[in-house]
C-alpha positions as CSV (number, residue, x, y, z in Angstrom):
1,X,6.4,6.9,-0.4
2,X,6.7,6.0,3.2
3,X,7.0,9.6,4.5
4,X,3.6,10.5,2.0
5,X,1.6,8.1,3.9
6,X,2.9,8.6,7.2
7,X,2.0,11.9,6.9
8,X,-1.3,11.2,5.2
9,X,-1.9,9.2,8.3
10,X,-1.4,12.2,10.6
11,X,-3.3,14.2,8.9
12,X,-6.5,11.9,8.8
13,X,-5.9,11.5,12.5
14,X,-5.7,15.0,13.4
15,X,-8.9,16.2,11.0
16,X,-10.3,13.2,13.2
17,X,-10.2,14.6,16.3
18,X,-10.7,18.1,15.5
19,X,-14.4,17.2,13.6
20,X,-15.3,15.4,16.8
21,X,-14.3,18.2,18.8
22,X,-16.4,20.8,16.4
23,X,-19.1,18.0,16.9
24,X,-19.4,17.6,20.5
25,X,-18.9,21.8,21.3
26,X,-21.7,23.1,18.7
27,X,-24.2,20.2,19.5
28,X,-24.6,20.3,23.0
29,X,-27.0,22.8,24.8
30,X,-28.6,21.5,27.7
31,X,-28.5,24.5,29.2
32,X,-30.5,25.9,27.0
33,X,-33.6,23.6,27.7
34,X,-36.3,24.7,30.0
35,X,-36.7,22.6,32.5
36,X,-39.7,20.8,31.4
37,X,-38.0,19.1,28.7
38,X,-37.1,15.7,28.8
39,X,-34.0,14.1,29.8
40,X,-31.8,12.1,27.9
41,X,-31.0,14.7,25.5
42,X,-27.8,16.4,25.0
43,X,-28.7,18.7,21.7
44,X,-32.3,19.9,21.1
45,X,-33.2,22.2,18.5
46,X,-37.2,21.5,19.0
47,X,-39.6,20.1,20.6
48,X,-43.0,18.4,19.4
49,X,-46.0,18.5,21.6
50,X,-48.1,15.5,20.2
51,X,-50.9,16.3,23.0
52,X,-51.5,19.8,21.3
53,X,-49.3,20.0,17.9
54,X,-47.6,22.9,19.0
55,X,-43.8,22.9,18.6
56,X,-40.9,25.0,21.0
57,X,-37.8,26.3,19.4
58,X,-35.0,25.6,22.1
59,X,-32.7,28.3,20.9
60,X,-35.6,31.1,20.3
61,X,-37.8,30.1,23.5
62,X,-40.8,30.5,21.7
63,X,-43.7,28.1,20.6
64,X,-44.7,27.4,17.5
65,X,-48.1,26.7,16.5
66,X,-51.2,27.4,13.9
67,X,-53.0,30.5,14.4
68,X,-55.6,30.1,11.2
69,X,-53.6,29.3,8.0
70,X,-50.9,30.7,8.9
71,X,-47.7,29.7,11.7
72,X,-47.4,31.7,14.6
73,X,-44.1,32.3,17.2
74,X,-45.0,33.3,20.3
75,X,-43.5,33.6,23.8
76,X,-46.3,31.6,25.4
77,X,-48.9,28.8,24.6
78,X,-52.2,30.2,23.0
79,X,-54.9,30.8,25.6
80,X,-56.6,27.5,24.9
81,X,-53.6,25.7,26.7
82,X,-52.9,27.9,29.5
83,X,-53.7,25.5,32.0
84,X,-51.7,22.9,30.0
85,X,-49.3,21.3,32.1
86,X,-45.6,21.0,30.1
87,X,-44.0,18.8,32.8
88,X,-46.5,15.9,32.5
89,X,-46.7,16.2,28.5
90,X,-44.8,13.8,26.3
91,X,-41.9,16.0,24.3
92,X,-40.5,14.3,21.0
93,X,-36.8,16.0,20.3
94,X,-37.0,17.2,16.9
95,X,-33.7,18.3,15.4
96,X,-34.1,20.5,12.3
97,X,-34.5,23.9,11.2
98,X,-38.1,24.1,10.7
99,X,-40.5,21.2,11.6
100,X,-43.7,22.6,11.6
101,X,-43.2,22.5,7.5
102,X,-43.9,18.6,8.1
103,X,-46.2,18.9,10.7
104,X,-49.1,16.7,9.1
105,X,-46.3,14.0,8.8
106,X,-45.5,14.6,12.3
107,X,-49.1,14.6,13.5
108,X,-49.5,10.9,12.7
109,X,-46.0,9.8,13.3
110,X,-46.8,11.2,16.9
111,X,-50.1,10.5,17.3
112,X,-49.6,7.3,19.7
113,X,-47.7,10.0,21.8
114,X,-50.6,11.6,22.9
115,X,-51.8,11.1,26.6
116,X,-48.7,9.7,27.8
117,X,-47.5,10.8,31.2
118,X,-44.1,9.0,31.8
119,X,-41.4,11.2,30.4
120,X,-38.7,12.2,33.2
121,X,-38.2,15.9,32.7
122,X,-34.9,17.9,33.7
123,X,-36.1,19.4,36.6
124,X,-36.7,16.1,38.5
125,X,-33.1,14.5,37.6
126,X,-30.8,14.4,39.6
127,X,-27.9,13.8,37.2
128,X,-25.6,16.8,37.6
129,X,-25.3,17.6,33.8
130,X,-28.9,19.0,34.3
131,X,-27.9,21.0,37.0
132,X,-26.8,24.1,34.9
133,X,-30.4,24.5,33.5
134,X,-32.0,27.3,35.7
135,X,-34.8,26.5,37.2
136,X,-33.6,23.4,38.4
137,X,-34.0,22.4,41.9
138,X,-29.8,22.3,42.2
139,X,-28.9,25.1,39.8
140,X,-27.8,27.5,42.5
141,X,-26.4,25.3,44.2
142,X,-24.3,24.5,40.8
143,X,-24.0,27.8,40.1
144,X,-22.1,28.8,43.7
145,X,-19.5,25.6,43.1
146,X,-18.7,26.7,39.8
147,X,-18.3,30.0,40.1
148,X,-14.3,29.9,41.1
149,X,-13.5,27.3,37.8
């Protein structure tokens, strides 16, 4: 009996650590997010863009947003917000497949986001994890020190 649960115990313990290994590897992508988003994050599947209800896939780099009835995925904002400015916009981190399906619950959820100006963004931290997203100010400077690791 003693030998079941002793091994019962290593087993739980090693499962342990391997699930928060899996966990940690698959759910961080920071270098993945433009450099616009906001900081904080480690994992970001989505953004929501309360000023204009228009949503960015991380992975994909695309925006998604209406375009009559029907959802649209596009490389860039519509023309209506080409002069919209992504640094000073409030971002809310949405992590799941596809948001946009709740969008109307989103809308007012978010709606006290709108207009707000004071999110730090990646590009103006200077903590070093953000350093590997390009386009910030010390990613090739980053770049060059990691190169020989």
């Amino acid at each position: 009996m003693k030998k079941f649960i002793v091994f019962t115990a290593i087993a739980v313990t090693v499962m342990s650590i391997t699930t928060v290994h899996a966990q940690v590897s698959v759910n961080v992508n920071i270098g993945a997010q433009p450099v616009w988003g906001p900081t904080g994050y480690d994992h970001a599947d989505f953004y929501y863009l309360p000023d204009i209800g228009v949503y960015y896939s991380v992975v994909k780099q695309q925006y998604v947003f209406r375009e009559g009835n029907a959802w649209v995925f596009r490389k860039t904002l519509p023309p209506q917000y080409a002069s919209f400015d992504l640094y000073k916009s409030y971002k809310v981190v949405l992590n799941e497949k596809k948001p946009w399906l709740r969008d109307e619950e989103y809308r007012k959820k978010y709606q006290p986001f709108r207009n707000r100006h004071d999110q730090a963004v990646i590009r103006d931290s200077h903590e070093e994890k953000y350093f590997v997203v390009k386009g910030h100010p010390e990613h090739d400077k980053w770049a060059r020190e990691h190169k020989h690791h």
